[in-house]
C-alpha angles and dihedrals in degrees: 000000000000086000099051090053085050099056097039088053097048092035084048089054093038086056089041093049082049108049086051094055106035111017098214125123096206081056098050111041085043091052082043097053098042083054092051109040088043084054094050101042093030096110090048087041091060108033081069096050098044 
């Protein structure tokens, strides 16, 4: 769960960065859900890369 919330929270500040600087939603829900979901799978990501 700690995770999740982490995720959200970081996924949530990429998108908001993003939105300031650029001011395109395609940018910025795609910057938002690759956060989000490296956050989330990052443990899985890296055991097999390691």
């Amino acid at each position: 769960m700690t995770r999740f919330l982490i995720g959200l929270v970081l996924g949530g500040c990429g998108s908001a960065i993003t939105w300031a600087a650029s001011h395109n939603t395609g940018w910025t829900v795609a910057i938002g859900l690759v956060v989000a979901v490296l956050v989330w799978f990052g443990e899985f990501i890296l055991d097999d890369l390691i």
